[in-house]
Biopython code that builds the backbone (N, CA, C, O; Angstrom):
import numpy as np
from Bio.PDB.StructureBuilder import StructureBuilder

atoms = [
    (1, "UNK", "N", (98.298, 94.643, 122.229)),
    (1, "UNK", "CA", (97.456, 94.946, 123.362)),
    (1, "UNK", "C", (98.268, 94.908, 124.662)),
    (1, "UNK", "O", (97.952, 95.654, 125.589)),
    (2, "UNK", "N", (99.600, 93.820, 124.789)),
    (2, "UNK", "CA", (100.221, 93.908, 126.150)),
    (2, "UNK", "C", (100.572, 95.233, 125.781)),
    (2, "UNK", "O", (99.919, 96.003, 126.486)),
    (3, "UNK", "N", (101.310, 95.846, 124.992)),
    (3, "UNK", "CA", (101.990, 97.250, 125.140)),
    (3, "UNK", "C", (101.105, 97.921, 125.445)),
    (3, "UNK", "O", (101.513, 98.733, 126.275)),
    (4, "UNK", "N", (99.789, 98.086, 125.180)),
    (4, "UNK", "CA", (98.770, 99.162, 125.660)),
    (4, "UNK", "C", (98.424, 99.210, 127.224)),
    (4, "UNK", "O", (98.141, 100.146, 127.972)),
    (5, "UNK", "N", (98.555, 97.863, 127.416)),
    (5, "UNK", "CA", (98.138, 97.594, 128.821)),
    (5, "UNK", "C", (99.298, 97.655, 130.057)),
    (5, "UNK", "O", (99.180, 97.722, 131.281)),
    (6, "UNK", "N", (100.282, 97.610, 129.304)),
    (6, "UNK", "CA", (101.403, 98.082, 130.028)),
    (6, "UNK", "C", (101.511, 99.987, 130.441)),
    (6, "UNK", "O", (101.391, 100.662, 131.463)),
    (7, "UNK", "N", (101.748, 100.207, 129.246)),
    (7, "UNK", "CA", (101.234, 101.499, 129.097)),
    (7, "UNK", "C", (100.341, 102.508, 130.010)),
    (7, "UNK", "O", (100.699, 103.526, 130.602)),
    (8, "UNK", "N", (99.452, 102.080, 129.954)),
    (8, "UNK", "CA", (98.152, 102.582, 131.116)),
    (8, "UNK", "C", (98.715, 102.000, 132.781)),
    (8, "UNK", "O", (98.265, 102.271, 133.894)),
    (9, "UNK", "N", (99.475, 101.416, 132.506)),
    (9, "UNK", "CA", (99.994, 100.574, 134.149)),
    (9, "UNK", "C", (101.210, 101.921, 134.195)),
    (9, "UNK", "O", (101.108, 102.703, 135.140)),
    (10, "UNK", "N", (102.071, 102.098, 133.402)),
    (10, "UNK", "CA", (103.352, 103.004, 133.449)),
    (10, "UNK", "C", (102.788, 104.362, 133.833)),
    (10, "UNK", "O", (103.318, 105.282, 134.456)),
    (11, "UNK", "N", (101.151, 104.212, 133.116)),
    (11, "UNK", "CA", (101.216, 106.419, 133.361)),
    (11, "UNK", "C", (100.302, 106.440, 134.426)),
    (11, "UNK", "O", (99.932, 107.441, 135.040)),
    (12, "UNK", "N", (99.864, 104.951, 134.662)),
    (12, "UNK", "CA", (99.134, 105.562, 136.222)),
    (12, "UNK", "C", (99.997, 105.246, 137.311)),
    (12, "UNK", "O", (99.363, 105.322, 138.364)),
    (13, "UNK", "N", (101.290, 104.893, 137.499)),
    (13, "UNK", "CA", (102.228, 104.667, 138.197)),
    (13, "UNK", "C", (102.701, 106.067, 138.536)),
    (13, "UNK", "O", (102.715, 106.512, 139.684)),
    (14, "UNK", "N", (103.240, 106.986, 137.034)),
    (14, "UNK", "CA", (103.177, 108.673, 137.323)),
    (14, "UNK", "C", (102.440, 108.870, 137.529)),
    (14, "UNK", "O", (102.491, 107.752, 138.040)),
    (15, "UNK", "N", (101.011, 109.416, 137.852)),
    (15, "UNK", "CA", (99.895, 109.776, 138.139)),
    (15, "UNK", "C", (100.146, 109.681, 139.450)),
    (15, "UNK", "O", (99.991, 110.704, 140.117)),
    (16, "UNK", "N", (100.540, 108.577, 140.044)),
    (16, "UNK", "CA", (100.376, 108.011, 141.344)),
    (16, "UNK", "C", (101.371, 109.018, 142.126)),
    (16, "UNK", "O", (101.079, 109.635, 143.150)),
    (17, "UNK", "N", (102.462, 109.054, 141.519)),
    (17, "UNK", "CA", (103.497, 109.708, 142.424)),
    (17, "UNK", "C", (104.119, 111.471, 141.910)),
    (17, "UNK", "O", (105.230, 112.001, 141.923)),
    (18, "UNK", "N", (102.627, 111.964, 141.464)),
    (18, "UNK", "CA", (102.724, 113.458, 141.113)),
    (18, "UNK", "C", (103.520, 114.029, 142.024)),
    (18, "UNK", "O", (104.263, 114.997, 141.867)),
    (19, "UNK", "N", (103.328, 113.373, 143.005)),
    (19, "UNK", "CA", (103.490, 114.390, 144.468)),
    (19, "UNK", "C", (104.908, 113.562, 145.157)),
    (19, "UNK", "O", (105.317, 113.936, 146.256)),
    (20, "UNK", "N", (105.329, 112.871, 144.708)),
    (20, "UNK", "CA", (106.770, 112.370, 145.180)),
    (20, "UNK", "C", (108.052, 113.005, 144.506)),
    (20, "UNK", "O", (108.343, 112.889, 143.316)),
    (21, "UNK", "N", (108.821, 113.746, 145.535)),
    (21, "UNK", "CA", (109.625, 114.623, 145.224)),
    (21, "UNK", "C", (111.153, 113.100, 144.492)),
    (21, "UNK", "O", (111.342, 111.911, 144.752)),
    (22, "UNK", "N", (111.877, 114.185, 143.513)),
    (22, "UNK", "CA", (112.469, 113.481, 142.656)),
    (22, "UNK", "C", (112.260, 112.067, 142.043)),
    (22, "UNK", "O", (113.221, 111.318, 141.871)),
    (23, "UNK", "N", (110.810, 111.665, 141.671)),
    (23, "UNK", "CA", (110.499, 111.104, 140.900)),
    (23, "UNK", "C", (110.390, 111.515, 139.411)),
    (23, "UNK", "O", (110.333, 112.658, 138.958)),
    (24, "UNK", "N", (110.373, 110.469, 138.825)),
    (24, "UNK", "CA", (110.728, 110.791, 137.011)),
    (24, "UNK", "C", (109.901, 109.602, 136.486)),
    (24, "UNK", "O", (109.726, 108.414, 136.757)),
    (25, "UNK", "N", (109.377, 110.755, 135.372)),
    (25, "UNK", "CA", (108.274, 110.395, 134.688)),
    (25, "UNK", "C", (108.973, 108.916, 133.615)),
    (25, "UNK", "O", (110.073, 108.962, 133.064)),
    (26, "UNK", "N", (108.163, 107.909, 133.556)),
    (26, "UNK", "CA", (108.355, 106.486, 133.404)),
    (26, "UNK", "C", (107.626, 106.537, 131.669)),
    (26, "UNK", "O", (106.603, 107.185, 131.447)),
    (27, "UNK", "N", (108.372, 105.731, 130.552)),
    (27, "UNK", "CA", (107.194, 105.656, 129.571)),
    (27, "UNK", "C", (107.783, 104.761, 128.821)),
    (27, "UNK", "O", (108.977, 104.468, 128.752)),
    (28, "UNK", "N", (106.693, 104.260, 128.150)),
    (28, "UNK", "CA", (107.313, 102.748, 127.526)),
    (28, "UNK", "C", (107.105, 103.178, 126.052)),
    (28, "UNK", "O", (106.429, 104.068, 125.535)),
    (29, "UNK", "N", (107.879, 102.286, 125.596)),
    (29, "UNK", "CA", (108.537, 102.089, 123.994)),
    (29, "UNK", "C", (107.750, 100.880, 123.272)),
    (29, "UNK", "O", (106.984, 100.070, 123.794)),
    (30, "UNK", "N", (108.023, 100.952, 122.358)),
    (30, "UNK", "CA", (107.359, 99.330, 121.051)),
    (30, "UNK", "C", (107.504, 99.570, 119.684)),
    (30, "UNK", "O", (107.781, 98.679, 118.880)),
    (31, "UNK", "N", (107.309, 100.859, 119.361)),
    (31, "UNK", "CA", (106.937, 101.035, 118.090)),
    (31, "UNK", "C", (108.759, 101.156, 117.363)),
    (31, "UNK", "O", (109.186, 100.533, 116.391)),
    (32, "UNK", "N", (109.487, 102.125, 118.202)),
    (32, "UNK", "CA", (111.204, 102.054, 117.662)),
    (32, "UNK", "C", (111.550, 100.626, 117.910)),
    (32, "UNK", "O", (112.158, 100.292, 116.893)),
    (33, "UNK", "N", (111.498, 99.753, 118.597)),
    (33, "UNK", "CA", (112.225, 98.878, 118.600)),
    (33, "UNK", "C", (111.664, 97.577, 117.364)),
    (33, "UNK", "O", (112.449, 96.754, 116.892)),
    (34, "UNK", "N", (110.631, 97.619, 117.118)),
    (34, "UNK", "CA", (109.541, 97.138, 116.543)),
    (34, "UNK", "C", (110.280, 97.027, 115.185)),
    (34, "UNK", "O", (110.987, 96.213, 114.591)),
    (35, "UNK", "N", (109.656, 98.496, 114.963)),
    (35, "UNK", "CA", (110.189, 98.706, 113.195)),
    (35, "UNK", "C", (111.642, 98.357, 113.122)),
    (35, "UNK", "O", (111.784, 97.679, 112.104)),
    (36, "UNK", "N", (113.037, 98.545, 113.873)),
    (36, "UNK", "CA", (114.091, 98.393, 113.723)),
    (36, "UNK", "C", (114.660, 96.745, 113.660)),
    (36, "UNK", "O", (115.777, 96.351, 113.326)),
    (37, "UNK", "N", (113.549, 96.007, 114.078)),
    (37, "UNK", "CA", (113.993, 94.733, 113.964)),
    (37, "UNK", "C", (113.487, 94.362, 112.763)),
    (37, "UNK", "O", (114.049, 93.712, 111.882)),
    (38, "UNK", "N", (112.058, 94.950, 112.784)),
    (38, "UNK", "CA", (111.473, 94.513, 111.206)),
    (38, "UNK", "C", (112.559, 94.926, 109.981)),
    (38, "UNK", "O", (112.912, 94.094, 109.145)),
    (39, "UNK", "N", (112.962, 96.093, 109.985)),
    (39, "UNK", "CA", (113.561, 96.463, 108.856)),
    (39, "UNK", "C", (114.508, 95.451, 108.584)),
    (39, "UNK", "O", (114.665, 94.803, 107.550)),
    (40, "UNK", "N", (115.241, 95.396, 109.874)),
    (40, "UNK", "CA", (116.512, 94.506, 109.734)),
    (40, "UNK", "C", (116.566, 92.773, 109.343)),
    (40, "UNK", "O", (117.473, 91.995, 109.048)),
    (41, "UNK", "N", (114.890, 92.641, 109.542)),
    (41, "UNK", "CA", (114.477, 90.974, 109.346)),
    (41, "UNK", "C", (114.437, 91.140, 107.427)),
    (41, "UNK", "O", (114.782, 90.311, 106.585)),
    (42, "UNK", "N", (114.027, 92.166, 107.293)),
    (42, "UNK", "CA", (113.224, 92.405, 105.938)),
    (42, "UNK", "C", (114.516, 92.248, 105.327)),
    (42, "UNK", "O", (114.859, 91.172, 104.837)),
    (43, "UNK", "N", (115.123, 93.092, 105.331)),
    (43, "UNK", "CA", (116.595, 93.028, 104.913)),
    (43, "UNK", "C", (117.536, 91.801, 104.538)),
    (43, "UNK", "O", (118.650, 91.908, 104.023)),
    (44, "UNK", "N", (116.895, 90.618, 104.885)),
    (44, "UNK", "CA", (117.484, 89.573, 104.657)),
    (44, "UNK", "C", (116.840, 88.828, 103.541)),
    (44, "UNK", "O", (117.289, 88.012, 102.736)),
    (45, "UNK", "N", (115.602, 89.368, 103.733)),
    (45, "UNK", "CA", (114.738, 87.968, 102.338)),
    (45, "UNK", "C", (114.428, 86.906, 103.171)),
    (45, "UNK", "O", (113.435, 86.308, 102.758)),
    (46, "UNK", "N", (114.801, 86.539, 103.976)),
    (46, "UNK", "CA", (114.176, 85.189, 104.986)),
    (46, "UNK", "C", (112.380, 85.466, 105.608)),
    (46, "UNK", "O", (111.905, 86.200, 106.475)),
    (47, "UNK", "N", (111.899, 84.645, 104.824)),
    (47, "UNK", "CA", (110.080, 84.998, 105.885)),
    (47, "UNK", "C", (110.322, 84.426, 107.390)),
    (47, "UNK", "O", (109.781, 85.011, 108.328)),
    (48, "UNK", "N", (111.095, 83.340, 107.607)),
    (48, "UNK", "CA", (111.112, 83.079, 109.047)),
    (48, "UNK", "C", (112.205, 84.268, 109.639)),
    (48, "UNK", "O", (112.252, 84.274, 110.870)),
    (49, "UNK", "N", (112.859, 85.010, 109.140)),
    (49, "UNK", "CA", (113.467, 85.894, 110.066)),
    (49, "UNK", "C", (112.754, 86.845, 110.402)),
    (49, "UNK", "O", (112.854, 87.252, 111.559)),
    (50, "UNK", "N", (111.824, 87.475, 109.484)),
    (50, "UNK", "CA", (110.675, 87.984, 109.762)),
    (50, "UNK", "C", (110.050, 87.635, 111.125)),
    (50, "UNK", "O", (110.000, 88.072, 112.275)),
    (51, "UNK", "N", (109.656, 86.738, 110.470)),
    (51, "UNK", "CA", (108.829, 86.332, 111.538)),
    (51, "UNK", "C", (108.964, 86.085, 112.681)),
    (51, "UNK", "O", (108.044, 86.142, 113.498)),
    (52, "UNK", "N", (110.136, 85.767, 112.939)),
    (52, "UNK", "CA", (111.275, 85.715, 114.697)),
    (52, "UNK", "C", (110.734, 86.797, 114.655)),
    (52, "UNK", "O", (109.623, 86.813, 115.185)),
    (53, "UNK", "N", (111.290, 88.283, 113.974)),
    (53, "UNK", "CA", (111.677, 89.268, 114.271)),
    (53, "UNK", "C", (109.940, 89.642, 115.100)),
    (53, "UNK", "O", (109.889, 89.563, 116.328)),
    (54, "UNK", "N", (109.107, 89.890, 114.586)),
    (54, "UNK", "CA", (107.866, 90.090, 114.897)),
    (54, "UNK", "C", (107.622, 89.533, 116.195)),
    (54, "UNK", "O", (107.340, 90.237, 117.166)),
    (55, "UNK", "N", (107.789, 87.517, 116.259)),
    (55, "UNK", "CA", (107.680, 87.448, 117.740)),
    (55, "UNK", "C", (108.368, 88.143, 118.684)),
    (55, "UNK", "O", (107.829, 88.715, 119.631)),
    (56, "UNK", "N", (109.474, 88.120, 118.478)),
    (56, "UNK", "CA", (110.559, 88.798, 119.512)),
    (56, "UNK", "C", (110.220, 89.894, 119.862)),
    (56, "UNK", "O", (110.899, 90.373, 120.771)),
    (57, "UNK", "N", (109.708, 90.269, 119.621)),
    (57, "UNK", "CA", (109.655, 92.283, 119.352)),
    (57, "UNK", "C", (108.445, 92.629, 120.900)),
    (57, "UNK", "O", (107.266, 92.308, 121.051)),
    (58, "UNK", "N", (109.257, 93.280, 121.681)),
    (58, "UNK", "CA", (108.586, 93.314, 123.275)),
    (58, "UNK", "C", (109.015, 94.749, 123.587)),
    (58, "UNK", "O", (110.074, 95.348, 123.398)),
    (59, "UNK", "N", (107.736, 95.134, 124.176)),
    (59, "UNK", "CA", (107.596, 96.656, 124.597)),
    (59, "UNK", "C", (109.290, 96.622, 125.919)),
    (59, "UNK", "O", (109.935, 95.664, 126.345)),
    (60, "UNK", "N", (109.450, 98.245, 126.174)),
    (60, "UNK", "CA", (110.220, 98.332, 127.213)),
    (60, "UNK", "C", (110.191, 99.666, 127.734)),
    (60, "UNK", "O", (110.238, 100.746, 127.146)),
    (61, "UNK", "N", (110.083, 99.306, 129.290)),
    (61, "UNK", "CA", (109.647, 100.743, 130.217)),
    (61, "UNK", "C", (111.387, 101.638, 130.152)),
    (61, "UNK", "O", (112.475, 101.104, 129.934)),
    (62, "UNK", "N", (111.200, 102.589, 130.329)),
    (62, "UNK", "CA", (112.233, 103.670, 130.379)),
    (62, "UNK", "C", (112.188, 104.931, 130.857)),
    (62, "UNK", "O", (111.407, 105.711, 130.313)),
    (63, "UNK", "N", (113.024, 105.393, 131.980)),
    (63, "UNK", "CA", (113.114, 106.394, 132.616)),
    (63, "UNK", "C", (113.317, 107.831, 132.045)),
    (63, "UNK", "O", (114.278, 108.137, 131.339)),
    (64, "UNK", "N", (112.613, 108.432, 132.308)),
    (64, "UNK", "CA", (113.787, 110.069, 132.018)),
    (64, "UNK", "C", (114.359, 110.354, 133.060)),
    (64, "UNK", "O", (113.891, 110.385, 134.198)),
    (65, "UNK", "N", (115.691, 110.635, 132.604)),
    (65, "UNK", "CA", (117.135, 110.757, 133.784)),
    (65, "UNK", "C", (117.079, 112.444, 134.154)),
    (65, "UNK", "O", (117.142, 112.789, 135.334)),
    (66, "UNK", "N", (116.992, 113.169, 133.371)),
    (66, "UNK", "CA", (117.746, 114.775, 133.662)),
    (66, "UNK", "C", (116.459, 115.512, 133.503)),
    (66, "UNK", "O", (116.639, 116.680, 133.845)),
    (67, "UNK", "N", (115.298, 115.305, 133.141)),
    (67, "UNK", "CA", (114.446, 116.300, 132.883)),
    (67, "UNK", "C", (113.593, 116.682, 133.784)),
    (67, "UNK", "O", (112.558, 116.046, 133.985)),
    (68, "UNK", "N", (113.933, 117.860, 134.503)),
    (68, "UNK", "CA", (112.958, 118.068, 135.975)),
    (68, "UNK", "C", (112.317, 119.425, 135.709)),
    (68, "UNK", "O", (112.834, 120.156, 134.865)),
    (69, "UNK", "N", (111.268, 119.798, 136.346)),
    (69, "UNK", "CA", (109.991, 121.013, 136.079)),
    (69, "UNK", "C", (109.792, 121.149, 136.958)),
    (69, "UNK", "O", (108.686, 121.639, 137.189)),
    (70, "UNK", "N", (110.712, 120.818, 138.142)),
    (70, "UNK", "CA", (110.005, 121.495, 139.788)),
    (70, "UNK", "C", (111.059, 120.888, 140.655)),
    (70, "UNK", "O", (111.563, 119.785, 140.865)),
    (71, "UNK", "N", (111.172, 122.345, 141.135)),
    (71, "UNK", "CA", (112.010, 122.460, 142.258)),
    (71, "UNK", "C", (112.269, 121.247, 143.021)),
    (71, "UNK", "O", (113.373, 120.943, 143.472)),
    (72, "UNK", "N", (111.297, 120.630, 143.132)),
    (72, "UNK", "CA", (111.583, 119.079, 144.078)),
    (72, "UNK", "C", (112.305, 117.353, 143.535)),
    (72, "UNK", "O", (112.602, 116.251, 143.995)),
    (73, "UNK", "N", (112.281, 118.362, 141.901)),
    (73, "UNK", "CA", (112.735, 117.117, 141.296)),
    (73, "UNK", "C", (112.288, 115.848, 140.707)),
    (73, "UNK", "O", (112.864, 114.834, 140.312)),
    (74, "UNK", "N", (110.604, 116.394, 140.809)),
    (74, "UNK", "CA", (109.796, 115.563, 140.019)),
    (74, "UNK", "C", (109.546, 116.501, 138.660)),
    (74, "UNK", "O", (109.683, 117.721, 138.564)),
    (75, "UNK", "N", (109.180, 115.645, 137.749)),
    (75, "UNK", "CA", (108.896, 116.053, 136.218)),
    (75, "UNK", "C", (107.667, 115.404, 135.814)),
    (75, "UNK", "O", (107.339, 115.541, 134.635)),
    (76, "UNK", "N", (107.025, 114.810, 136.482)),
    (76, "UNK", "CA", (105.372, 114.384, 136.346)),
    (76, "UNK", "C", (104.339, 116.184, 136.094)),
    (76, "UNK", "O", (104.112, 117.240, 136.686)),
    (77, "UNK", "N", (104.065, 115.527, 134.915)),
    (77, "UNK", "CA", (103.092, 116.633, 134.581)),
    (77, "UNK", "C", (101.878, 116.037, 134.294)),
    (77, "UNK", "O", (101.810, 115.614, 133.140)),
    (78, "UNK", "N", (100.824, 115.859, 135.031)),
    (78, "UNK", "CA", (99.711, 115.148, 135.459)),
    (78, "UNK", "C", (98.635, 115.735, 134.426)),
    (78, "UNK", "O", (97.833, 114.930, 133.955)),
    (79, "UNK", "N", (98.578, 116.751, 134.134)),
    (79, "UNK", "CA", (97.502, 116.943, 132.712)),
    (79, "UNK", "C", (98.214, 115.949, 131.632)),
    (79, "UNK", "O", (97.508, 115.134, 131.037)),
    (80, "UNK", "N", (99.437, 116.012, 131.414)),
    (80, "UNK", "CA", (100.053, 115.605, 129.979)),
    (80, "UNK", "C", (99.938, 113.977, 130.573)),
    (80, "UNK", "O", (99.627, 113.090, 129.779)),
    (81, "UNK", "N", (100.114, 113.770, 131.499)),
    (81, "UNK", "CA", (99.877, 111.825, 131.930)),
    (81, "UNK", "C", (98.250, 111.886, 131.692)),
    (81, "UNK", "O", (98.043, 111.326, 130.616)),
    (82, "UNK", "N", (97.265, 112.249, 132.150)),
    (82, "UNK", "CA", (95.617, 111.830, 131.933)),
    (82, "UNK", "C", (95.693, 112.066, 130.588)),
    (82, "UNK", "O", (94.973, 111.326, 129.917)),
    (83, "UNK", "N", (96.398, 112.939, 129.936)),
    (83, "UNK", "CA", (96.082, 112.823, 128.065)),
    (83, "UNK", "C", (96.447, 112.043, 127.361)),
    (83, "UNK", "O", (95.951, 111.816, 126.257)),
    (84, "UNK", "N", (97.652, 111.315, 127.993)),
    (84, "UNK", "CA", (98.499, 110.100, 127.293)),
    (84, "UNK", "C", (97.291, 108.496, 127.917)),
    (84, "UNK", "O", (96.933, 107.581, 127.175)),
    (85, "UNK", "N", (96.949, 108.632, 129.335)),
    (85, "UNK", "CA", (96.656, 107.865, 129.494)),
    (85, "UNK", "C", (95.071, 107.510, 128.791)),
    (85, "UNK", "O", (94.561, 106.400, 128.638)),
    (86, "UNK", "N", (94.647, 108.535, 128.520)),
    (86, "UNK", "CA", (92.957, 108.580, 127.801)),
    (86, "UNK", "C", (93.313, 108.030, 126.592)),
    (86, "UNK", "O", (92.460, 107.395, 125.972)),
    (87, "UNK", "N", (94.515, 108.172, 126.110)),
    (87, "UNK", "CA", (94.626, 107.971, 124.358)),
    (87, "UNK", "C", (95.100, 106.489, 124.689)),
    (87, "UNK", "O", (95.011, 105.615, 123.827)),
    (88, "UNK", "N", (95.636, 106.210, 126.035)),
    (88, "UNK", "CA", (95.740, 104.388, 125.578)),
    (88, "UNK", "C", (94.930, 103.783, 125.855)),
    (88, "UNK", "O", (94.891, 102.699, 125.274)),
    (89, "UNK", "N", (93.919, 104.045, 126.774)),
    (89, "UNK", "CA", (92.592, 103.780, 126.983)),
    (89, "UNK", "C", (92.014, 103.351, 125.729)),
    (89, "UNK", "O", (91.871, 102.181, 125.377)),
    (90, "UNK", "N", (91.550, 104.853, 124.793)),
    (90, "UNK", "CA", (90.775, 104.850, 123.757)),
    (90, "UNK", "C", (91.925, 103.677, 122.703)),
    (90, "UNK", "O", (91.394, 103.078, 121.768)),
    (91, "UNK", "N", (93.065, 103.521, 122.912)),
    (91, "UNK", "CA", (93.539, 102.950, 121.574)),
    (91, "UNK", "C", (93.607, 101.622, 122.259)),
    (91, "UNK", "O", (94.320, 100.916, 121.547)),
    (92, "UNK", "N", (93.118, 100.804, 123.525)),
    (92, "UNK", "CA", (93.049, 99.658, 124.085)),
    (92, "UNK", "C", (91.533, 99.206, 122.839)),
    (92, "UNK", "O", (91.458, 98.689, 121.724)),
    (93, "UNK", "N", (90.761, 99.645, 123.627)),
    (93, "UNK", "CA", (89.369, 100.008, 123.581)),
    (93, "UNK", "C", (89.048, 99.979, 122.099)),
    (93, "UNK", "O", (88.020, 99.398, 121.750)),
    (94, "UNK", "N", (89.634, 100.406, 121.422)),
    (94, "UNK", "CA", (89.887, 100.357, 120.284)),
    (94, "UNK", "C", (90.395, 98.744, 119.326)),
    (94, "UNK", "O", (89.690, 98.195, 118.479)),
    (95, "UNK", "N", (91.481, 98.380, 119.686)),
    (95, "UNK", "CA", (91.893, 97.231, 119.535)),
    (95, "UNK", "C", (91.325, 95.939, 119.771)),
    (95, "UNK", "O", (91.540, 95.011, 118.991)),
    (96, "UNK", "N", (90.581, 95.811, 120.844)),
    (96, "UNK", "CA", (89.585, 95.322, 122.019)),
    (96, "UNK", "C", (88.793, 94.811, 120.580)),
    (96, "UNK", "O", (89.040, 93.786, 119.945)),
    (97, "UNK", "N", (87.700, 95.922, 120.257)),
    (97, "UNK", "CA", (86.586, 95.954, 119.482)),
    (97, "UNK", "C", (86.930, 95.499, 118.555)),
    (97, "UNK", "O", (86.167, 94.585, 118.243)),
    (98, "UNK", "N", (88.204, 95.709, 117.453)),
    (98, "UNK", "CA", (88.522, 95.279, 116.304)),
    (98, "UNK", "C", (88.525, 93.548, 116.380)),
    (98, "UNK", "O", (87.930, 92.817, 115.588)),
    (99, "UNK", "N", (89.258, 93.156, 117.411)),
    (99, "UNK", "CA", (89.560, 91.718, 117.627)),
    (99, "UNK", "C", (88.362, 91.079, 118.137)),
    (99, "UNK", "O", (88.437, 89.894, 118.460)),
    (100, "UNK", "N", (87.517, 91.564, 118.224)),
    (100, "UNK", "CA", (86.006, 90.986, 118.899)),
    (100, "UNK", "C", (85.439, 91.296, 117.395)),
    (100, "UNK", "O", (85.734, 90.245, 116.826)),
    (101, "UNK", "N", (85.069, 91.773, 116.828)),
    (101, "UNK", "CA", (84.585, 92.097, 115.419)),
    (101, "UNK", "C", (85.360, 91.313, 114.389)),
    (101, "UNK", "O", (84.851, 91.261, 113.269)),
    (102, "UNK", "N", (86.803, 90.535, 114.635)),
    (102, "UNK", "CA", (86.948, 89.553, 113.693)),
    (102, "UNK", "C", (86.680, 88.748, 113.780)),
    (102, "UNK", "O", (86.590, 88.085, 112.747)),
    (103, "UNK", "N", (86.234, 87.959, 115.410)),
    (103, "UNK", "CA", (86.055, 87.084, 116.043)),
    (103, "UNK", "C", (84.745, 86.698, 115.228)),
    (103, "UNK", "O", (84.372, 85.786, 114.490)),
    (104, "UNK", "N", (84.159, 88.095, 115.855)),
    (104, "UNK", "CA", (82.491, 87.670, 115.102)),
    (104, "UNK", "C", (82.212, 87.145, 113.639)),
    (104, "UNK", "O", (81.591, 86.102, 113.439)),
    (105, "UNK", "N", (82.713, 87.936, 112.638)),
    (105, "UNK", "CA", (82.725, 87.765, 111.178)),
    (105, "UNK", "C", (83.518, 86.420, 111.322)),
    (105, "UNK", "O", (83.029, 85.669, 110.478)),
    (106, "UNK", "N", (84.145, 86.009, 111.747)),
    (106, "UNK", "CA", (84.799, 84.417, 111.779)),
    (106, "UNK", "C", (83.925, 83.209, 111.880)),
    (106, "UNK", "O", (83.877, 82.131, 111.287)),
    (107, "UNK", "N", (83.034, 83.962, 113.159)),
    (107, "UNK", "CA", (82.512, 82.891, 113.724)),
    (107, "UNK", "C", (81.321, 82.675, 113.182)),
    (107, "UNK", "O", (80.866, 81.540, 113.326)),
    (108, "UNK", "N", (80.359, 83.871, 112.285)),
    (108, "UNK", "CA", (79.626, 84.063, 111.251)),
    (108, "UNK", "C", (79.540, 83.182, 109.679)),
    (108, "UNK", "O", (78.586, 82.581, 109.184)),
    (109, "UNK", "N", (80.641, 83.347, 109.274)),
    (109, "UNK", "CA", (81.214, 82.650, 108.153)),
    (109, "UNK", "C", (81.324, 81.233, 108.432)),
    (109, "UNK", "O", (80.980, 80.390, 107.603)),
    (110, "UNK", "N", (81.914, 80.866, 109.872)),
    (110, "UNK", "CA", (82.392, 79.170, 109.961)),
    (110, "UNK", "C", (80.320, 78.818, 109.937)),
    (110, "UNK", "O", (79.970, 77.933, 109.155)),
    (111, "UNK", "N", (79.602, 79.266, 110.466)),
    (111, "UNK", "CA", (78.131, 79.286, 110.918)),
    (111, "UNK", "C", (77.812, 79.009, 109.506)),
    (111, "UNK", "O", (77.273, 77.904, 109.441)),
    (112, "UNK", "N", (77.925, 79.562, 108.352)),
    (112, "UNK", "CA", (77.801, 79.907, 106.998)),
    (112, "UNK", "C", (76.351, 80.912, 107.143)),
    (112, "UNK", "O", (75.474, 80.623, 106.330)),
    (113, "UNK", "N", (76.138, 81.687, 107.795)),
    (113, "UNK", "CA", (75.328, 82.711, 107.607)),
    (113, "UNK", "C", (75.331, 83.836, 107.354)),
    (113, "UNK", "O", (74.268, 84.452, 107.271)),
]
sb = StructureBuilder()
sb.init_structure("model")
sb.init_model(0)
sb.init_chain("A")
sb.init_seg("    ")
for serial, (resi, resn, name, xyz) in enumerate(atoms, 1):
    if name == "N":
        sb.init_residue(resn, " ", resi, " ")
    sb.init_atom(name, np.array(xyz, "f"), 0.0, 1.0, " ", f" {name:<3s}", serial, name[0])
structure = sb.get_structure()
């Protein structure tokens, strides 16, 4: 959920500065760095390396350096940011509900009802 919420902070940051000449579109990472530690924890047979590996494992913002779409040197493309940003919305929103819905069935079961 921090990566999601980071996320929606990164593309409304582009959003923000459509209109600021040589700005560059900002977007964060989790999922490559994620799996590459997992693999590499897995790889050992250790469950606690695993399991480092999992805590450790933290989103990271990143620039695009060379890719520009307008003369002024910005590369913010503001339809393609509200589409990215709706889908982290919906996949917050999403996550949100799941973890409130285990909560419940948890708190159901400890109840014994």
């Amino acid at each position: 959920m921090d990566f999601l919420w980071a996320k929606q902070k990164v593309i409304s940051n582009n959003i923000a500065n459509v209109d600021t000449p040589g700005y560059k579109t900002q977007y964060v990472t989790f999922e490559e760095t994620f799996k590459s530690k997992l693999q590499a924890a897995a790889k050992t047979g250790d469950q606690q390396e695993v399991r480092r590996a999992i805590d450790s494992a933290r989103w990271q913002v990143n620039d695009t350096k060379n890719e520009t779409s307008r003369l002024d040197g910005n590369n913010v493309d503001a339809d393609v940011e509200i589409s990215e940003l709706t889908r982290a919305v919906l996949q917050y929103q999403y996550q949100l509900h799941s973890i409130n819905s285990n909560i419940t069935r948890l708190r159901t079961a400890i109840k014994g009802q």
